[in-house]
C-alpha positions, 0 to 999 in steps of 0.5 A: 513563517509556516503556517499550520491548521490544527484541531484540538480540544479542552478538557470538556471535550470541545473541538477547535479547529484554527491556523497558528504560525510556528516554525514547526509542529512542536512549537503549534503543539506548545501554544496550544498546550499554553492554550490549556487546549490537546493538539489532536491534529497539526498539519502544515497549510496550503493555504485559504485555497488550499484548506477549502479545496481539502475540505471540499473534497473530504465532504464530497468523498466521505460518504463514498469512500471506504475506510482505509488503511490510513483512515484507521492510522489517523484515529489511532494516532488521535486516540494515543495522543488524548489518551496520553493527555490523560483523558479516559477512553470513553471521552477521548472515543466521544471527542473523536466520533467528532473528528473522524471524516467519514461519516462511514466510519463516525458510525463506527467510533459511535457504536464502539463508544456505546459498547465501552460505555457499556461496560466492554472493553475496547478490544471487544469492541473494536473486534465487532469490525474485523474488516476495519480493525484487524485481529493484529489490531485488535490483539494489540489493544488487548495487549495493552488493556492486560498490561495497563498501558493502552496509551503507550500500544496505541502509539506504537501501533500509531507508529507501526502503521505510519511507517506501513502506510509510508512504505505502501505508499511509496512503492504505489507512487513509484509505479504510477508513472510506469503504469501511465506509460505503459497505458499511453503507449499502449493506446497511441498504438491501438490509435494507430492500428484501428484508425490510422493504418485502415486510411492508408489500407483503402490507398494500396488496395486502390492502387494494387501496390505491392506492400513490403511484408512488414506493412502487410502484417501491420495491415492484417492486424489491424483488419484482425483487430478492426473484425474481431475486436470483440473477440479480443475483448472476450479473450482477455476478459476471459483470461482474467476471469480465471486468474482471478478465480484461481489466485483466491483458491489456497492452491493458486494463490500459493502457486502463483506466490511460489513463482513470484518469489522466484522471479528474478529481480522481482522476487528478491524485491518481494522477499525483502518486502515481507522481511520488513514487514514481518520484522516490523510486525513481530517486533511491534507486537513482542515490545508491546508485551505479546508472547511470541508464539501468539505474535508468530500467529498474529504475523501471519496474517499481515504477511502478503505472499501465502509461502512466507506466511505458511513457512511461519506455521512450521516456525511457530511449532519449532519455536513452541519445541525450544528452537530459536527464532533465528535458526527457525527461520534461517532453515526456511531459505526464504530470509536473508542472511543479514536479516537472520544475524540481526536477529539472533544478536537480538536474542543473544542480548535479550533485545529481540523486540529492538532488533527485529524493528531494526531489521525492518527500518534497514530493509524499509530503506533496502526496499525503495533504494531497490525500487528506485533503481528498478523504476530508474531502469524500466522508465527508459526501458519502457519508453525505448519498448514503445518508441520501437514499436510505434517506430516500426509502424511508422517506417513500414507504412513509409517503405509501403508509400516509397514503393509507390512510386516503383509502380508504372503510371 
């Protein structure tokens, strides 16, 4: 049977943490309830060693990593879950400054705790930290302080992020083992023109061969490379230098995202990215009692590419005049057609919020069956780009050593 850690807590706001055998998360979450204990967090074990490993390494990394992405989904998802056992915010607030992992952001839960204990609201005082907490986020919580209903936001907010931080994670694991490939190959190449071919360079120019041509650029570059590595070196440090400064101006990031999206293949990948996001975003925000033109406002600052999101600044103005969602949207060019169906059905019935997370769970799973077929093509095309290159090092330093023995001894 499986064996799950967990951490909960009584209604005096003690932590326990322990290791329970259940078939799965429900039946942990039910002893524990037996227990007269709140689950916070269950998670499947790896095991004595495994639990010490995990452990070990969140002690070294919490003083020096960054609050992430999931950091904050996982404080969001324990608030929701104490909240709904019915704790006040302020208990549950006090109770997780004791689970949070990094230190970093303990300080942060403490502060945020002392405002509420003040008299703040959480909105206010989660919007002190708008690099943690997003104006997303923040609006969220306000939404469901107004409307009485803070637990039932914090879990579809819980929510929102799990399935962000999944698809995130997703398209990053998707890409490492292209990436690695590209770096080996890259370096076995690098190895070979800087210390490899020089060896056999010393042995023509001793002999006076005439090299083959092939082995004679191969030759040349990697004298080029061998003198004037540094320049190389200053060259593409350079050329990053000025991408980096031009993609953070408004023009150039607005440029560069206008040729993303027309790229081929690639860019319809980024279109249906942002259409998940948006519909999942918009969605997340409408059922949980923002209005729709404060929600359009909100969006725009989770959308990734600068030309969607500035296409939803003319939205926004037209859906302020009476025009529908749908129509706006549709006359931008930059939605699909499928995606502009779902959600004018979705205003015709009155279950626009419904719909438009619809929307985004059916383009989530458009999204990695794109990437899985787009990795399941560049791997072999990768390794085939690579093995012709190190395969047309190879053959002419070969042609090079034949033609050795063309010479008159």
């Amino acid at each position: 049977m499986p064996v799950f850690t967990y951490k909960a807590t009584d209604f005096n706001g003690k932590i326990i943490k322990g290791v329970l055998e259940a078939a799965d998360e429900k039946k942990v979450a039910g002893q524990l309830d037996a227990m007269g204990y709140i689950p916070i967090r269950i998670s499947l074990s790896g095991g004595d060693y495994g639990t010490f490993q995990r452990d070990v390494m969140q002690g070294l990394t919490s003083f020096f990593s960054r609050i992430s992405g999931k950091d904050v989904m996982l404080f969001t998802q324990d608030l929701a879950t104490l909240l709904e056992a019915g704790l006040p915010v302020d208990k549950a607030l006090s109770i997780l400054t004791e689970v949070v992992e990094k230190e970093k952001f303990k300080e942060i839960v403490r502060d945020i705790l002392k405002s509420v204990e003040g008299g703040s609201y959480l909105s206010d005082a989660l919007g002190k930290y708008p690099k943690v907490f997003s104006r997303f986020y923040v609006n969220m919580i306000r939404a469901g302080e107004a409307g009485g209903v803070l637990e039932s936001v914090l879990s579809r907010l819980g929510v929102f992020m799990e399935t962000s931080q999944d698809l995130k994670e997703y398209i990053i694991s998707a890409m490492v083992y292209p990436l690695f490939l590209v770096l080996v190959g890259g370096l076995s190449i690098i190895i070979l023109l800087t210390f490899v071919i020089p060896k056999f360079s010393v042995i023509f120019s001793d002999l006076g061969a005439a090299v083959p041509v092939s082995t004679q650029i191969l030759l040349s570059l990697s004298s080029l490379i061998r003198s004037y590595w540094w320049v190389v070196l200053l060259v593409v440090a350079g050329v990053y230098y000025v991408y980096s400064r031009y993609s953070k101006t408004p023009d150039g990031k607005f440029n560069l995202d206008k040729r993303k999206i027309q790229l081929p293949v690639f860019g319809d990948l980024i279109k249906k990215i942002e259409v998940a996001r948006f519909s999942r975003t918009l969605g997340t925000l409408i059922q949980s009692g923002v209005p729709i033109l404060q929600s359009l406002s909100l969006v725009k600052d989770i959308i990734g590419n600068e030309v969607i999101a500035e296409s939803l600044n003319e939205i926004r103005d037209r859906v302020q005049k009476g025009d529908r969602l749908s129509k706006s949207l549709n006359d931008t060019g930059l939605f699909p057609s499928l995606a502009i169906q779902m959600i004018t059905v979705g205003e015709e019935t009155g279950k626009l919020d419904k719909m438009l997370l619809k929307v985004a769970q059916n383009y989530e799973k458009v999204v990695k069956a794109m990437i899985k077929r787009l990795i399941s093509f560049l791997e072999p095309a990768m390794i085939l780009v690579m093995g012709i290159l190190v395969g047309f090092i190879v053959i002419s330093m070969l042609m090079a050593i034949f033609s050795m023995n063309e010479l008159p001894f």
